[in-house]
C-alpha beads as a LAMMPS data file, in Angstrom:
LAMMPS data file: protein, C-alpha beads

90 atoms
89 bonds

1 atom types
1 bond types

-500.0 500.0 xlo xhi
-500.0 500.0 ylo yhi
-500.0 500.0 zlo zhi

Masses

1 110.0

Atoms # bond

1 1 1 -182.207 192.312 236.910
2 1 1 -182.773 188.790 238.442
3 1 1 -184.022 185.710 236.716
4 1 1 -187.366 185.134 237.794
5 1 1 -186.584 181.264 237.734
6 1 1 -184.278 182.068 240.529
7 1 1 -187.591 183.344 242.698
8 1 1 -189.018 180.051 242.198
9 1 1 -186.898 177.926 243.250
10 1 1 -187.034 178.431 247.043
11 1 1 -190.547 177.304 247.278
12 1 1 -190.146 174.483 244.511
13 1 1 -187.569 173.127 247.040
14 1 1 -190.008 173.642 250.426
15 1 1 -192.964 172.220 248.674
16 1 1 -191.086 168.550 247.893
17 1 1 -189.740 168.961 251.265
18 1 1 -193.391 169.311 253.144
19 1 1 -194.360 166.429 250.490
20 1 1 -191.656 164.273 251.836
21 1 1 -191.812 164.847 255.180
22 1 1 -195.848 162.677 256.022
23 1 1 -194.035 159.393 253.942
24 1 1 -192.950 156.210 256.291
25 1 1 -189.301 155.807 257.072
26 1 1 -187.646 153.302 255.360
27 1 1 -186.768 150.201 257.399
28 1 1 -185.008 146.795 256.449
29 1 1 -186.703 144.087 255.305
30 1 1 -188.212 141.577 258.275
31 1 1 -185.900 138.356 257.989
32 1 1 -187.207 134.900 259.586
33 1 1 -184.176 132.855 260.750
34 1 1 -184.787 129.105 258.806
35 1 1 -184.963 126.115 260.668
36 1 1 -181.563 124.097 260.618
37 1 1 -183.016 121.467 258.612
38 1 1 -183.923 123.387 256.045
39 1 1 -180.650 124.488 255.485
40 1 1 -178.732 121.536 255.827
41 1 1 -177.744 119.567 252.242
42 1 1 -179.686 116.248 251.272
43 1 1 -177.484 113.298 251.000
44 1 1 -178.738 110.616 249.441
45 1 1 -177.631 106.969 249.701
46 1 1 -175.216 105.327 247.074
47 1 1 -174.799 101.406 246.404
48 1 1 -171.360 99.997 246.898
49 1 1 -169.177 99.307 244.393
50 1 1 -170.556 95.755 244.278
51 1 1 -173.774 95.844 245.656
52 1 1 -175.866 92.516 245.940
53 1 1 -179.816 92.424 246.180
54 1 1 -179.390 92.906 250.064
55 1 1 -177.765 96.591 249.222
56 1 1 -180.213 97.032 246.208
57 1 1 -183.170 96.962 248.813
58 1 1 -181.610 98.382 251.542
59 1 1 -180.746 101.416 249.677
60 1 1 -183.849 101.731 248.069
61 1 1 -185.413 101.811 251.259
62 1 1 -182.893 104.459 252.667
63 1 1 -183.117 106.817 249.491
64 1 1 -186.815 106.967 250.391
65 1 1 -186.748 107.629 253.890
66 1 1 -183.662 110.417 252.731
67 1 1 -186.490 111.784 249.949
68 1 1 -189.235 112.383 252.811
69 1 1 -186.721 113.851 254.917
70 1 1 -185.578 115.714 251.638
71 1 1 -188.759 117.084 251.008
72 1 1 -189.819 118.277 254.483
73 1 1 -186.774 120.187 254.839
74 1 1 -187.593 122.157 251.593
75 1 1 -191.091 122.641 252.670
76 1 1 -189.934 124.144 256.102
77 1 1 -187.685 126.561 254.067
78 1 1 -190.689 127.341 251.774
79 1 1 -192.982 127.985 254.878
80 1 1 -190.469 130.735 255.877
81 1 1 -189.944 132.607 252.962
82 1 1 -193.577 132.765 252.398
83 1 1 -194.208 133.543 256.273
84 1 1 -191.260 136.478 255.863
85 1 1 -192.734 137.676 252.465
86 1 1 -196.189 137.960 254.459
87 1 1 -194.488 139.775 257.070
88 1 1 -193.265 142.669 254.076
89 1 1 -196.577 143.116 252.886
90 1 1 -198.603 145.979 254.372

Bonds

1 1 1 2
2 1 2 3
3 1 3 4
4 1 4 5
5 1 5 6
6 1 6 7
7 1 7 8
8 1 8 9
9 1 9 10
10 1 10 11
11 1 11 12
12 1 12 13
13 1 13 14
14 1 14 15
15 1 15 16
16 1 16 17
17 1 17 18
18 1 18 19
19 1 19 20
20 1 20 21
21 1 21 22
22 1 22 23
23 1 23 24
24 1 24 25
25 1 25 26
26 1 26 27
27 1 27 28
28 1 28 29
29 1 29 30
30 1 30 31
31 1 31 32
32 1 32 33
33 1 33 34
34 1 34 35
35 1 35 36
36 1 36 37
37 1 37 38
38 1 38 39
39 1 39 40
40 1 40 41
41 1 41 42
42 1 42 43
43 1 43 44
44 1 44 45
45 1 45 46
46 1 46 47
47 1 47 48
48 1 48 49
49 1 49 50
50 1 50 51
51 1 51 52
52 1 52 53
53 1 53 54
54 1 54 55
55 1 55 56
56 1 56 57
57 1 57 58
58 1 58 59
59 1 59 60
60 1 60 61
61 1 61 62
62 1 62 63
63 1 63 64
64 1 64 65
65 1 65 66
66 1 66 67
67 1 67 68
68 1 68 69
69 1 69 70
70 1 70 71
71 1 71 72
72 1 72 73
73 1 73 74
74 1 74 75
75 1 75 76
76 1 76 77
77 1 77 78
78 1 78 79
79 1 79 80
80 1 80 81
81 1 81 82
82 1 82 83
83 1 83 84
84 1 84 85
85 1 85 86
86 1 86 87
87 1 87 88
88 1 88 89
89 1 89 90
């Protein structure tokens, strides 16, 4: 006498094969290369050890200039990851 389970179980096991079979292949993620400035580090401007008013402007101007600069790199870098998350979505 056989366990009628055991008469099952062959077409349990074809049917979630045939179910498998129509889904999309798996594939690795689409990666965008960044642009080089948005992966290079922000440095910022520092006074000297004795600064006088000419270095206090001066660097104020420069740490400005270094913020824009700052910020557009970070934007690029934003742009790609949502541009490569775009790319993901079907």
């Amino acid at each position: 006498m056989t366990n009628p389970c055991l008469q099952i179980v062959p077409l349990v096991l074809m049917t979630l094969t045939v179910a498998c079979a129509p889904s999309r292949p798996v594939s690795a993620p689409i990666r965008l290369s960044l642009p080089a400035a948005a992966l290079t580090r922000c440095r910022l401007p520092v006074l000297p050890d004795e600064p006088t008013q000419a270095d206090l402007e001066a660097t104020y101007v420069e740490r400005g200039a270094a913020l824009i600069e700052c910020e557009g790199a970070r934007r690029l870098a934003i742009d790609a990851l949502r541009a490569e998350r775009g790319l993901d979505d079907p």
